[in-house]
N, C-alpha and C positions, 0 to 999 in steps of 0.2 A: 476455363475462360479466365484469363488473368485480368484485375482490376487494378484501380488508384492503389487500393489497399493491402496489396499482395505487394509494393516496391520496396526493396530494399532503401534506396533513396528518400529515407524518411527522418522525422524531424522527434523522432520517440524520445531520444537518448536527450535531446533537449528539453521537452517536455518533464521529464525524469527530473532532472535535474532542479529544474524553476522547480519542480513543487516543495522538492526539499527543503530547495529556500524558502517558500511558502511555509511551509510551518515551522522555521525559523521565525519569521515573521510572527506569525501566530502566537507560539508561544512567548516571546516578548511581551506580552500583554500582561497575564496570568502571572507571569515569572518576575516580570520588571516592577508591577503598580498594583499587582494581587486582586485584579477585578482584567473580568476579558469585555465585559459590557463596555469599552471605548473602541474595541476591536473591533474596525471597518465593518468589514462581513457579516459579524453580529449587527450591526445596529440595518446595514442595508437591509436580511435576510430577517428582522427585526425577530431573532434567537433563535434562528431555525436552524443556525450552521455557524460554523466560524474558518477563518480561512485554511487554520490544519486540518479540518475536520474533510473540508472539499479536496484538500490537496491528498491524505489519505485516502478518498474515496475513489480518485481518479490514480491512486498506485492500483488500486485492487480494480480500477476497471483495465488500465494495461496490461495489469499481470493477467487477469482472465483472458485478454487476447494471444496476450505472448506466451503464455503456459500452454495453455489449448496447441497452438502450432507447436510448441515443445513437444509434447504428447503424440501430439501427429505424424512428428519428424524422426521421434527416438526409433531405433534399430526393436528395443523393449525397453517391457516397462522397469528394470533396473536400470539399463543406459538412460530413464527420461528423471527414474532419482537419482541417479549418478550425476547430473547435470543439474540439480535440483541442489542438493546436500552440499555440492560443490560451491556454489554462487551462493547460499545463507550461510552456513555456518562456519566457514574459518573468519569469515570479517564479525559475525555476531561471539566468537570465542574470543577472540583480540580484544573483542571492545568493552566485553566484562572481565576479563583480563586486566585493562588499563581502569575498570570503576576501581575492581577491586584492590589492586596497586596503588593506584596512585589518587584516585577521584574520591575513594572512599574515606581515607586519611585525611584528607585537604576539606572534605564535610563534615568532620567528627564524628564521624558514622562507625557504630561499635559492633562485632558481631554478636548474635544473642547466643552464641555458642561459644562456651569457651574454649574448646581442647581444639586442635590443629584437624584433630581427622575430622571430625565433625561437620567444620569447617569449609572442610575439603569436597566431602559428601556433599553436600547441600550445594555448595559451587558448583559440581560435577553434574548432578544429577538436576538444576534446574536449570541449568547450560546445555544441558542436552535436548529439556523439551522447551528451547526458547527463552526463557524466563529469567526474570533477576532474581540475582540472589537474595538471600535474607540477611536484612541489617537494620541495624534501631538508629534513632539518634542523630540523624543525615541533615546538615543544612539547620541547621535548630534557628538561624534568622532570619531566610527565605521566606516566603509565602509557600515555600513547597519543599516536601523535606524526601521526593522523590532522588535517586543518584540520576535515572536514567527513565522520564516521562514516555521516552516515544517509543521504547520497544514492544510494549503490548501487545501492538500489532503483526509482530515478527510471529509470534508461534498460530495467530491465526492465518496469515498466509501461508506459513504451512500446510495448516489444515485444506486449504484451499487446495493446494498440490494432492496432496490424499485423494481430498472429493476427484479432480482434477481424473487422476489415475481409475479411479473406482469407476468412474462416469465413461471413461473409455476402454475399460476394460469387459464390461456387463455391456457395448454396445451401445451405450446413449449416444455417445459424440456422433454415433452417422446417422443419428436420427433426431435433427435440429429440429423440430417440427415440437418434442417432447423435452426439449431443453429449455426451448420459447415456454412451455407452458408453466417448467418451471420458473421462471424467470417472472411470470406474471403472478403463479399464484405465492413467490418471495415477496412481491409487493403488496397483493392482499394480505399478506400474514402482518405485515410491516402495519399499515393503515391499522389494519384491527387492534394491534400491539402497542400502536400512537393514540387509541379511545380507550383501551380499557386501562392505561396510564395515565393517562394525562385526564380523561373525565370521571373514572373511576376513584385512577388512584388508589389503589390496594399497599397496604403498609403495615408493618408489625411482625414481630418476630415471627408468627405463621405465615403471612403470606410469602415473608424475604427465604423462608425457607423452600417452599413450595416455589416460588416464582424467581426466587434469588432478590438480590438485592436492589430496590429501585432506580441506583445508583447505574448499575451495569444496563439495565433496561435501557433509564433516560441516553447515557452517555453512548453506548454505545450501539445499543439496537434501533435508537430511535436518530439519534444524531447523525451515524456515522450507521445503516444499516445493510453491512459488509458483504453479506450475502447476496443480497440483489446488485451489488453494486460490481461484485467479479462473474455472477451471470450475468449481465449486461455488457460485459465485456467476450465473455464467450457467445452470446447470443451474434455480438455483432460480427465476431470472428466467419461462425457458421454461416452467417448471412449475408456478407462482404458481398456476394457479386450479386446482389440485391438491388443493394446500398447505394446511393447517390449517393459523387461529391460534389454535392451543389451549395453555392452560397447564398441561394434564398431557402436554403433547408436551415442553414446555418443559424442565418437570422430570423426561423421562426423558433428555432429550439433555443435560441436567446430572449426571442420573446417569451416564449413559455417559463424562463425560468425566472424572471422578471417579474411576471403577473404570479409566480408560487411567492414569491418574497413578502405579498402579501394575503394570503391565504394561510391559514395554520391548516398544520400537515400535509403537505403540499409539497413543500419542498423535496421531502426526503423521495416521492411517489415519484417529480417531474426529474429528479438529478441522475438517475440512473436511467434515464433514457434520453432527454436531453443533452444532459452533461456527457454523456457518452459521445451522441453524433460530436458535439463541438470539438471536444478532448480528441477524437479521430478526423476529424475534417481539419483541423487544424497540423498534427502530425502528421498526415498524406497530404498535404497541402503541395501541389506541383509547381508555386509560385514562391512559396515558403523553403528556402533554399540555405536548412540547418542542419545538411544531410552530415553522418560521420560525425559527430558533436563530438562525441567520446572516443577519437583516432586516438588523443593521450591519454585514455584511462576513462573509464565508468566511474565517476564520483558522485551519484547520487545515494546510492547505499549507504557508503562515510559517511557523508554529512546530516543524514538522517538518524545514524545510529551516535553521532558525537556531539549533535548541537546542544540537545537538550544538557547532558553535563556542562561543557561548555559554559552554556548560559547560567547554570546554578553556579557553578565557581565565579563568575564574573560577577554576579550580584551579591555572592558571597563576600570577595574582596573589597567590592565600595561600601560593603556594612549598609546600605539603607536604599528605599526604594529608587528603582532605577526607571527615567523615562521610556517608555518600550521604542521608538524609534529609535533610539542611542544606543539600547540593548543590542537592537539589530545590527546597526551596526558596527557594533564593538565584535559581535559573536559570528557574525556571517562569514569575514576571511578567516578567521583562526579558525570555523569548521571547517571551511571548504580547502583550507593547508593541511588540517586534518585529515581530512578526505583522500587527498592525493597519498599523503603518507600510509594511508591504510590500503587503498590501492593498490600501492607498487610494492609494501611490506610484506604484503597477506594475499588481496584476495583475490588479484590477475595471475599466482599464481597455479590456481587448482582450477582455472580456467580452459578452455578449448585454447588451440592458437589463433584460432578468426579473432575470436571473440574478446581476447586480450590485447588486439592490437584493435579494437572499439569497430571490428565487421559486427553487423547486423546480421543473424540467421535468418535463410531467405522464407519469404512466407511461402505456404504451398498454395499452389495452384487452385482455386474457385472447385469445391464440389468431391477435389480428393479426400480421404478421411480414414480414419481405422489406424494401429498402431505403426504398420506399415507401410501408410503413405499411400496406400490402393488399394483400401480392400472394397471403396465404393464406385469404381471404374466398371463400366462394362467389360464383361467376359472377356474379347477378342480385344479390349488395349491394356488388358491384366498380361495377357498372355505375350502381347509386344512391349509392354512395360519390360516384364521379367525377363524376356527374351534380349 
């Protein structure tokens, strides 16, 4: 049964996009006046969230949808990494490429290695699993002596792809029923993970070793808690022909995340299921006519992987703190020129041809599932499928 959310004719590639600029936005804040506490979103969500933080959250709720259907669509599961590997890593090579080149010079940023192969090694091999390189010394007048803030999240989306494949290959993906349960008991974990930090608070070279450091806890498992937030994406995937798309669903899951704004730990509980419908009701939206956004290129990747430099070299040049509106936009066109340049240099080319010329891969069909695209079909339309 095909749904709202199975259309081609959707508004994703634009959603994509606004977020990146979103956390353009965002880090403005942090980057320009070295305090994010004037940052809209913080002061609304009174520190439960800040605007990269949501716009991050709501990649990894697309990707769990858009991944899932990848999985579902591949021929196998090499052709679903083949298409995987293809779209991360030549634009994430490029763009530590151009730190290392050129961004890292223009920082004062020194390797802590001296000899060339070293160098090289370390380049190679943390370019491989996502990661920046190693350098000292970066931005020494900034408020942030990062080359490159916003990649972090690149090698756990990966990870995601992994689960992604693991989850369909063991037979989870046709059995939604046991991916929901995941998906509830990532939020229990979460809550519980929000009390024994924040009321607990555990701290000291034993616990950060056992628990890791409270820093990774606060920021990223609690802030931004990545797991729940790409099963909420797969959840909804599974369960599209469920799904309403209604607009007093819309506005209660806008109320609900209104009334978390003011409850502590709330938020992070109500934005993966809320933030979800909205993030999808808004992108299938059949009045919302932003279909094709990306016919000239997918630029949401760029401008995600270049802002954050970007903006360190721009605050670097005017020598002293910069108002974060201004940041914004001094650094917003020069990413998104960037963007385009990385696009059509790099990364439309290890692309499909649909998909290079900004086609949409179609969703499948309500209730299909399995690596195959049918292996949860009854019997007798397996056999007129194949036929």
């Amino acid at each position: 049964m095909k749904t709202v959310f199975d259309s081609r004719e959707n508004n994703l590639d634009f959603v994509r996009l606004s977020l990146a600029v979103l956390v353009i936005f965002s880090h403005s804040f942090p980057l320009g006046n070295r305090t994010e506490h004037l940052e809209p979103v913080v002061r609304l969500t009174h520190g439960q969230s800040t605007a990269g933080v949501i716009a991050v959250d709501a990649f990894f709720i697309i990707s769990g949808f858009l991944i899932t259907n990848s999985f579902l669509r591949s021929r196998s599961v090499w052709d679903y990494f083949r298409k995987r590997i293809a779209r991360i890593y030549p634009g994430f090579l490029a763009c530590m490429l151009v730190c290392a080149l050129i961004v890292a010079p223009l920082a004062g940023a020194a390797s802590p290695y001296k000899h060339l192969v070293p160098r090289m090694v370390n380049f190679l091999g943390r370019a491989l699993c996502l990661q920046e390189f190693s350098y000292n010394h970066a931005f020494p007048g900034n408020p942030s002596s990062s080359l490159n803030g916003s990649i972090w999240s690149i090698s756990y989306e990966f990870g995601c792809y992994i689960a992604i494949a693991l989850l369909g290959m063991v037979g989870f993906l046709r059995k939604r029923h046991l991916i929901q349960s995941f998906f509830c008991a990532s939020l229990i974990l979460v809550l519980a993970i929000s009390l024994l930090v924040k009321v607990w608070a555990p701290g000291g070279p034993f616990w950060d070793h056992i628990l890791g450091h409270r820093y990774f806890w606060e920021r990223v498992l609690l802030r931004s808690p990545l797991i729940p937030m790409y099963l909420s994406g797969v959840v909804f995937y599974l369960y599209r022909d469920r799904i309403r798309h209604s607009t007093s669903w819309a506005v209660i899951a806008l109320c609900v995340l209104a009334v978390s704004c003011f409850l502590p730990f709330s938020w992070q509980i109500c934005f993966p299921v809320a933030g979800t419908y909205l993030t999808f009701w808004f992108a299938f939206h059949p009045r919302v006519r932003l279909h094709h956004f990306a016919r000239f290129g997918d630029f949401s990747y760029g401008t995600y992987l270049y802002a954050f430099p970007i903006q360190q070299l721009i605050v670097r040049w005017i020598g002293r703190p910069v108002n974060p509106y201004l940041l914004f936009l001094f650094a917003m066109p020069v990413s998104l020129l960037t963007a385009v340049l990385s696009w059509h240099a790099v990364e439309k080319w290890f692309l499909s041809p649909r998909r290079k010329h900004g086609e949409d891969a179609p969703i499948l069909p309500s209730g299909i599932s399995g690596i195959s695209g049918v292996a949860n079909l009854p019997n007798d339309k397996v056999i007129g499928k194949m036929l």
